[in-house]
C-alpha positions in Angstrom: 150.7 78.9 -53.0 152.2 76.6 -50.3 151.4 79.0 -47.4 147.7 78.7 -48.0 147.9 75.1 -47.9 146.0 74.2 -44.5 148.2 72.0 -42.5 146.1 71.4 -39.7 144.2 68.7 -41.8 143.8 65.7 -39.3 142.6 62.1 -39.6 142.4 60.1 -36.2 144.8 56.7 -36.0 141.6 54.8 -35.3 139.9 56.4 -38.7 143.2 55.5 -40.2 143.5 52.2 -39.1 139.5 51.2 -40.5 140.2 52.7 -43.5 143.3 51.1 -44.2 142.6 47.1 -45.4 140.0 48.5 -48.0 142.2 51.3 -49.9 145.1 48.3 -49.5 142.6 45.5 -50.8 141.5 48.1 -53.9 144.9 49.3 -54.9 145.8 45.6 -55.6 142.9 44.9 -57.3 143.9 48.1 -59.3 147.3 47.1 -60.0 146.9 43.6 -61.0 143.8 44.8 -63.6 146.4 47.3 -65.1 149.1 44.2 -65.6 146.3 42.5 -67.1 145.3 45.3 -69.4 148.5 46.8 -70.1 148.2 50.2 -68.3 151.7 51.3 -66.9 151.7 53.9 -64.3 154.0 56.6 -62.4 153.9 57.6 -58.9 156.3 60.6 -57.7 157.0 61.2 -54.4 158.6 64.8 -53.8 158.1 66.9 -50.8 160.2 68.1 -47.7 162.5 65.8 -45.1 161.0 63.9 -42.4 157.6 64.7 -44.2 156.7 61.4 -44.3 157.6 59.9 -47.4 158.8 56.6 -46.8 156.8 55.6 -44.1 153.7 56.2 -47.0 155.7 54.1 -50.0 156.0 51.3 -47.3 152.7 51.1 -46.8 151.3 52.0 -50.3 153.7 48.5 -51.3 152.8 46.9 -48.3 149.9 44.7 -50.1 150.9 45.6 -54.0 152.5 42.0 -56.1 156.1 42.6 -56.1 155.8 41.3 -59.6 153.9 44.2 -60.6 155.5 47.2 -59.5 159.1 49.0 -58.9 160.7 51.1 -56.6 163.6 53.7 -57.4 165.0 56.3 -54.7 166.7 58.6 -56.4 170.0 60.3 -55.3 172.6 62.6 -56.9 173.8 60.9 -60.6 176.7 58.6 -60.7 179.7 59.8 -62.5 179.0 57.6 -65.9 175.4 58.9 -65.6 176.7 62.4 -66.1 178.4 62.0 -69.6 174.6 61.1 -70.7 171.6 63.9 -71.6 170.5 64.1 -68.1 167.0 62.6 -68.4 169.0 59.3 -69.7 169.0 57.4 -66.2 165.6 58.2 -65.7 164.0 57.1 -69.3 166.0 53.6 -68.4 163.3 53.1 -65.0 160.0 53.9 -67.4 157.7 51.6 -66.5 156.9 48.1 -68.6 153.4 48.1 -70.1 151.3 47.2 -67.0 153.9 47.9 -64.6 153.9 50.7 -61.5 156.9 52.5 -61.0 157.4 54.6 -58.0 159.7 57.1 -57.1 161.4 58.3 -53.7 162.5 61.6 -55.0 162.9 61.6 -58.7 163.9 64.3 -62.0 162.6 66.7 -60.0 165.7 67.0 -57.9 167.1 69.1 -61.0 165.2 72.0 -60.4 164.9 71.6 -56.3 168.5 70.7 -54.7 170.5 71.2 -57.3 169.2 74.7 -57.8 169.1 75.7 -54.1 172.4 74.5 -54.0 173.7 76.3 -57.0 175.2 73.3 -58.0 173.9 73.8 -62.0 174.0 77.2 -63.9 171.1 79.2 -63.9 170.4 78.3 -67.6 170.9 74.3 -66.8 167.8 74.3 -64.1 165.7 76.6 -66.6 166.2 74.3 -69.2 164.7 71.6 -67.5 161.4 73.1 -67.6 161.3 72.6 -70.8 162.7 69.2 -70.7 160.6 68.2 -68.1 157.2 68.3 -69.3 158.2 66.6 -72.8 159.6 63.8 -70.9 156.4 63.4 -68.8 154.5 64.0 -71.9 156.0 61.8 -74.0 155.3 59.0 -71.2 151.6 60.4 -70.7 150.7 59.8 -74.6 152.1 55.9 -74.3 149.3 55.5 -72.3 151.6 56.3 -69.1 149.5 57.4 -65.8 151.6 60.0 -64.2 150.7 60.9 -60.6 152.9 63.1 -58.8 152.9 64.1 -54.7 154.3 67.1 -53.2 154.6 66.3 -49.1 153.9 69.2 -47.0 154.7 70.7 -43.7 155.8 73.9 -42.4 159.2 74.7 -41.3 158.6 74.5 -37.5 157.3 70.9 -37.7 160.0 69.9 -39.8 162.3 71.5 -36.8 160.2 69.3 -34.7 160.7 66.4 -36.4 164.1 66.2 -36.8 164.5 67.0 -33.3 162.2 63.8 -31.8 164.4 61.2 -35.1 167.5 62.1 -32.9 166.2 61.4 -29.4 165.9 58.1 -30.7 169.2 56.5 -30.8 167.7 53.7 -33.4 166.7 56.4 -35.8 169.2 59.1 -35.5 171.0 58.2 -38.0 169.0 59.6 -40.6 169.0 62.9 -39.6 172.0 64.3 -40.9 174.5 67.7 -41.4 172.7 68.1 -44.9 169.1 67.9 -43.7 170.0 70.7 -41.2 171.7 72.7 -43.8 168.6 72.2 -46.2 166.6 73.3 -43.2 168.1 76.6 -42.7 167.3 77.3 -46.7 163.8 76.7 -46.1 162.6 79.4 -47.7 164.0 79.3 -50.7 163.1 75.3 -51.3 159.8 76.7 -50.5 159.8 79.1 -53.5 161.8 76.7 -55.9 159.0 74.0 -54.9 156.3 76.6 -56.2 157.9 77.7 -59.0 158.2 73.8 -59.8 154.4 73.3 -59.2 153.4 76.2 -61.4 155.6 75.4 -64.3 155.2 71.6 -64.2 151.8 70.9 -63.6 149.5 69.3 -66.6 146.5 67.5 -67.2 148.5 64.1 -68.2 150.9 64.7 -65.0 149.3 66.3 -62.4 150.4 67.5 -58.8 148.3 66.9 -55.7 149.8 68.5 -52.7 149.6 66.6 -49.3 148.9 68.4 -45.8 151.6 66.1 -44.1 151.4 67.1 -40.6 149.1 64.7 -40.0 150.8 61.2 -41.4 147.4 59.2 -41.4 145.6 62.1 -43.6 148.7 61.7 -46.2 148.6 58.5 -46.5 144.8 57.9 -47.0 145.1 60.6 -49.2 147.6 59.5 -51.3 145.5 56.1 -51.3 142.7 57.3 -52.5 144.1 59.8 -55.3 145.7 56.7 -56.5 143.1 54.7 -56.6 140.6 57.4 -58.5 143.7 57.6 -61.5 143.8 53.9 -61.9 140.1 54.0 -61.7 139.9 56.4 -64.6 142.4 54.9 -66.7 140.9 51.7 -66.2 137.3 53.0 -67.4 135.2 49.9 -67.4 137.9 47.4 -67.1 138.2 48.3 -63.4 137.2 45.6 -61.3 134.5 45.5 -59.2 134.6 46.5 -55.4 135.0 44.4 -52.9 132.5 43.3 -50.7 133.8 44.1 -47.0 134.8 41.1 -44.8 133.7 40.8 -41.7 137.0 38.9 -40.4 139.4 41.6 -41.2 136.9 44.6 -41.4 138.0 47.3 -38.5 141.8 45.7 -38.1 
């Protein structure tokens, strides 16, 4: 699956850059008509280090209300979040009625990391496909709009990546031992991410895959795939577009 994805998608900085203020301008419109109208909403970011991740969530938030959405990044559980069913710490950051809630990594983890890293039984990570869908489900049929996004690039640009963060002696810090390690495992992320995609994709919580090489294309595209869900969800309570202004249009 993965390995047909085309990577070599591109979008120009200067398309980026025109296309930016109106996909900003509609996802706020879009979020505050959804706090108006009650329609709560899930966005999960999953996909491979130094894809680009957080440098989309900043700008995705960039123009949202703070009042109006949330932002989790998601690490390993916390020792009093392990004597708890292991969805628990996750049900407790399910969005309010109206509210956005996004996630940097997110339940997910379960069946990437911690089975690469064998640090579950066999039996504990297959469970969880199971699990998983009811959860998602279950948060789907309260009216939930679940969007999930794998990020995408190969293993060489990854390399390549990593490689330019620690030139730069502002940014090196976040490359660390681990991401290496991870790295090296490629491969087998790569087939527990596909396994993942097949077993946990459904019409109420669907995946769209991101060709990351290029960070402009992600982003717009994670913009815009957005911005269709909330459309939808919205039906004709979705406000009207904007008409462009001629002050900001182009910057």
């Amino acid at each position: 699956m993965l390995e047909n994805v085309n990577l070599k998608l591109k979008l120009s900085r200067g398309a980026y850059k025109e296309a930016l203020p109106a996909l900003q301008s509609r996802l706020y419109d879009l979020e505050k008509a959804c706090w108006d109208h009650r329609i709560s909403s899930i966005v999960v970011f999953e996909g491979w280090d130094a894809s680009g991740k957080g440098g989309c969530i900043s700008t995705l938030t960039q123009r949202l209300d703070p009042r109006g959405f949330k932002l989790y990044s998601i690490h390993e559980p916390r020792t009093f979040e392990q004597n708890n069913p292991w969805l628990w710490r996750f049900w407790l950051k399910a969005p309010n009625h109206g509210e956005m809630v996004i996630f940097d990594h997110s339940w997910y983890h379960r069946v990437l990391d911690e089975r690469v890293n064998r640090t579950v039984p066999v039996k504990t990570w297959r469970q969880a496909y199971r699990d998983i869908p009811e959860f998602e489900r279950m948060l789907a049929d309260d009216g939930t709009v679940i969007l999930k996004f794998w990020f995408h690039i190969s293993a060489k640009e990854q390399a390549k990546r990593f490689h330019a963060i620690e030139k730069d002696p502002m940014e090196s810090w976040r490359v660390t031992t681990q991401d290496w390690q991870r790295h090296t495992l490629y491969d087998q992320y790569r087939e527990a991410a596909e396994e993942m995609l097949e077993l946990t994709e459904g019409e109420f919580a669907p995946w769209t895959i991101v060709e990351a090489t290029s960070r402009w294309h992600a982003r717009v595209k994670v913009f815009q795939t957005i911005i269709h869900a909330l459309e939808e969800a919205l039906g004709d309570k979705a406000p009207a577009m904007r008409s462009a202004d001629p002050e900001t249009e182009g910057e």
